[in-house]
KEZA-235212 format. One record per residue (C-alpha): z, x negated, y negated; residue in one letter. Coordinates in steps of 0.001 Angstrom, whole numbers, plus 500000, padded with zeros to 6 digits. Last residue first. Example, Ala and Ser with C-alpha at 12.3 -4.5 7.8 and 13.67 -1.06 7.14 Angstrom:
507140486330501060S507800487700504500A
REM end
This chain:
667001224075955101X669220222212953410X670670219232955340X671255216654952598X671028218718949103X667723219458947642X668398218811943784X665774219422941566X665341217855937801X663715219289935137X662065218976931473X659468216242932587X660161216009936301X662296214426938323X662776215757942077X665807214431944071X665960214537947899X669773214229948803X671081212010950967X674978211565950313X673460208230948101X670769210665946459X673977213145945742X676261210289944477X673207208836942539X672502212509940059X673282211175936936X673579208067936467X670844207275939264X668675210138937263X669086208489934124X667657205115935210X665331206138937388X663884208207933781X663995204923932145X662437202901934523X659755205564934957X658773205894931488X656812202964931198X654600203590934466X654068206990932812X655400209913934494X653838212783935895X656457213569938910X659158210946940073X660675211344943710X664014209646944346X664825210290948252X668349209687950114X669047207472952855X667032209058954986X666043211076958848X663063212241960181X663370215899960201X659407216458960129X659380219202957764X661939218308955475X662037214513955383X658380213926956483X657392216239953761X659801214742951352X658308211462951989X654596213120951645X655387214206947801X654156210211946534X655806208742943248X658841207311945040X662069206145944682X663441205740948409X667614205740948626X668658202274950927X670532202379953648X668884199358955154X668342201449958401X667293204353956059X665359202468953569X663076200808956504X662391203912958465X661224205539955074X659104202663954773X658245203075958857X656779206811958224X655426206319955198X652586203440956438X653354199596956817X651703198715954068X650826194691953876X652036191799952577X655154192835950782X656171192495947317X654466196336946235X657299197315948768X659435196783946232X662738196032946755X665649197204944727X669577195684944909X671071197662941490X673116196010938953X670888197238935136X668822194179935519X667828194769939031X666819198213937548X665169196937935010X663259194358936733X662284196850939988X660812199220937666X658602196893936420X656504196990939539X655240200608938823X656116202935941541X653330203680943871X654190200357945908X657437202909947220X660791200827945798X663627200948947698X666961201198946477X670520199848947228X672974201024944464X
REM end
Protein backbone atom coordinates (compact mmCIF):
# COMPACT_ATOMS: atom_id res chain seq x y z
CA UNK A 1 0.00 0.00 0.00
CA UNK A 2 1.27 3.57 -0.84
CA UNK A 3 1.16 5.78 2.34
CA UNK A 4 2.10 9.03 3.45
CA UNK A 5 3.39 9.81 6.51
CA UNK A 6 2.12 13.41 8.27
CA UNK A 7 5.69 14.69 10.36
CA UNK A 8 3.21 14.22 13.45
CA UNK A 9 3.57 10.54 13.14
CA UNK A 10 6.53 9.15 14.84
CA UNK A 11 9.42 8.41 12.34
CA UNK A 12 9.52 4.76 13.23
CA UNK A 13 6.47 4.17 11.75
CA UNK A 14 7.83 4.47 8.40
CA UNK A 15 10.52 1.35 9.28
CA UNK A 16 7.89 -1.00 10.19
CA UNK A 17 5.73 -0.39 7.79
CA UNK A 18 8.39 -0.42 4.96
CA UNK A 19 9.34 -3.56 6.65
CA UNK A 20 5.95 -5.08 6.67
CA UNK A 21 5.73 -4.24 2.16
CA UNK A 22 4.27 -0.89 2.17
CA UNK A 23 5.89 2.35 0.00
CA UNK A 24 5.62 5.23 3.06
CA UNK A 25 7.16 8.64 3.03
CA UNK A 26 7.49 10.77 5.69
CA UNK A 27 7.11 14.09 5.38
CA UNK A 28 9.32 14.37 8.61
CA UNK A 29 12.24 13.53 5.51
CA UNK A 30 11.54 16.65 3.78
CA UNK A 31 13.05 20.06 4.08
CA UNK A 32 10.43 22.06 4.87
CA UNK A 33 6.36 21.88 5.54
CA UNK A 34 4.53 22.60 2.85
CA UNK A 35 1.22 23.23 4.88
CA UNK A 36 -2.06 20.55 4.97
CA UNK A 37 -3.49 21.64 2.14
CA UNK A 38 -0.52 20.68 -0.46
CA UNK A 39 0.41 17.26 1.78
CA UNK A 40 -2.95 16.15 1.21
CA UNK A 41 -2.41 17.45 -2.46
CA UNK A 42 0.69 15.37 -2.53
CA UNK A 43 -0.95 11.85 -1.29
CA UNK A 44 -3.75 12.27 -3.63
CA UNK A 45 -1.78 12.84 -6.92
CA UNK A 46 0.66 10.08 -5.64
CA UNK A 47 -2.35 8.10 -4.58
CA UNK A 48 -1.20 7.63 -1.52
CA UNK A 49 -3.71 7.13 1.92
CA UNK A 50 -2.48 10.04 4.66
CA UNK A 51 -1.75 8.57 8.29
CA UNK A 52 -2.00 11.27 10.42
CA UNK A 53 -2.13 12.40 14.05
CA UNK A 54 -3.67 15.95 13.22
CA UNK A 55 -8.02 16.24 12.89
CA UNK A 56 -7.52 19.32 10.28
CA UNK A 57 -7.08 16.70 7.19
CA UNK A 58 -10.47 15.44 7.81
CA UNK A 59 -11.65 18.96 8.09
CA UNK A 60 -10.29 19.88 4.77
CA UNK A 61 -11.67 16.51 3.49
CA UNK A 62 -15.22 16.96 4.75
CA UNK A 63 -15.77 20.45 5.00
CA UNK A 64 -13.66 21.80 2.38
CA UNK A 65 -14.28 18.90 -0.30
CA UNK A 66 -10.75 18.81 -1.32
CA UNK A 67 -10.25 15.63 -2.60
CA UNK A 68 -7.89 12.13 -1.14
CA UNK A 69 -6.56 9.08 -1.40
CA UNK A 70 -7.91 7.92 1.73
CA UNK A 71 -7.12 9.30 5.43
CA UNK A 72 -5.52 7.20 8.50
CA UNK A 73 -6.05 9.36 11.58
CA UNK A 74 -4.54 7.99 14.97
CA UNK A 75 -6.01 9.40 18.35
CA UNK A 76 -3.94 9.22 21.85
CA UNK A 77 -1.42 6.89 20.92
CA UNK A 78 2.03 6.49 21.97
CA UNK A 79 4.75 6.93 19.33
CA UNK A 80 5.34 3.05 20.08
CA UNK A 81 1.97 2.05 19.64
CA UNK A 82 1.33 3.65 16.45
CA UNK A 83 3.16 1.17 14.21
CA UNK A 84 1.27 -1.41 15.62
CA UNK A 85 -2.09 0.05 15.62
CA UNK A 86 -1.26 1.25 11.47
CA UNK A 87 -0.54 -2.01 11.24
CA UNK A 88 -3.91 -3.51 12.25
CA UNK A 89 -5.94 -0.95 10.82
CA UNK A 90 -4.26 -1.43 7.10
CA UNK A 91 -5.24 -5.26 7.67
CA UNK A 92 -8.16 -4.47 8.56
CA UNK A 93 -9.80 -1.68 7.26
CA UNK A 94 -7.03 -0.82 3.83
CA UNK A 95 -9.64 -1.63 1.05
CA UNK A 96 -11.91 1.13 2.52
CA UNK A 97 -8.81 3.76 3.16
CA UNK A 98 -7.61 2.70 -0.49
CA UNK A 99 -11.60 3.36 -1.88
CA UNK A 100 -11.03 6.69 0.21
CA UNK A 101 -12.33 6.37 3.30
CA UNK A 102 -11.36 8.58 6.40
CA UNK A 103 -10.47 6.10 9.18
CA UNK A 104 -10.47 7.09 12.92
CA UNK A 105 -8.36 4.79 15.44
CA UNK A 106 -8.85 5.12 18.73
CA UNK A 107 -8.15 3.14 21.88
CA UNK A 108 -11.24 0.71 21.98
CA UNK A 109 -12.71 2.01 18.46
CA UNK A 110 -12.35 2.49 15.08
CA UNK A 111 -14.67 4.85 12.65
CA UNK A 112 -15.27 4.37 9.25
CA UNK A 113 -16.43 7.53 7.13
CA UNK A 114 -16.96 6.03 3.81
CA UNK A 115 -15.76 8.05 0.49
CA UNK A 116 -18.54 10.54 -0.24
CA UNK A 117 -20.56 10.55 3.02
CA UNK A 118 -22.00 13.47 3.81
Amino acid sequence: MKLLLDTCVWGGVRTDLVAAGHDVIWTGDWSEDPGDEEILAIAYNERRILVTLDKDFGELAIVRGIPHSGILRLVNFSSKQQSMVCLRVLTLYGNELASGAIVTAELGRVRIRPPNDP
